[in-house]
C-alpha positions in Angstrom: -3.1 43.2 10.1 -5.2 39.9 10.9 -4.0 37.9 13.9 -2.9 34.3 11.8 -1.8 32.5 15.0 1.1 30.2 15.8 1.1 29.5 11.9 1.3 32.6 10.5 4.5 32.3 8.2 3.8 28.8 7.2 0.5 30.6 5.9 2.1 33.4 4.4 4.8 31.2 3.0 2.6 28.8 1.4 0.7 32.1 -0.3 3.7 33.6 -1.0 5.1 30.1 -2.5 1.7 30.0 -4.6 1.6 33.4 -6.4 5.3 32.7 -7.2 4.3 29.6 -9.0 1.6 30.8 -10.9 3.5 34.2 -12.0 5.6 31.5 -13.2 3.1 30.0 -15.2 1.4 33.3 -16.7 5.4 33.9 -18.0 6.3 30.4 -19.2 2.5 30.7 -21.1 3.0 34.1 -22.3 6.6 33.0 -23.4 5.6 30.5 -25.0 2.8 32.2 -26.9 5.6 34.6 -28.3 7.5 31.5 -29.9 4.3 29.8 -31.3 3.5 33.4 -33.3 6.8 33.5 -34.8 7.2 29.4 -35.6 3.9 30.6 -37.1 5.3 33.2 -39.1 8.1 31.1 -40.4 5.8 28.7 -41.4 3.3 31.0 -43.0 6.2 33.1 -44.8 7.8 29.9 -46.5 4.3 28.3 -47.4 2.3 31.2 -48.4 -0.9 30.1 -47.1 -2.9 31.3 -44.1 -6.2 29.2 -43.2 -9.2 31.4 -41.2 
């Protein structure tokens, strides 16, 4: 294991902090993706058209 100093866990805290935030991104996004394709569906289903 490397040798982080005195500031090892406010190093490892601060990456660990990090990649907790952006998992938390990637799921809000990928969440959110999930509810725009089926508003999208609704829509599509009661207007019958579908633009390319």
């Amino acid at each position: 294991m490397m040798d982080l100093g005195p500031h090892a866990g406010f190093i490892v805290g601060a990456y660990a902090f990090t990649a907790l935030v952006v998992g938390g991104l990637v799921a809000a996004a990928l969440l959110d993706q999930r509810a725009q394709k089926r508003a999208l569906a609704v829509f599509e289903a009661r207007t019958g058209e579908r633009r390319s």
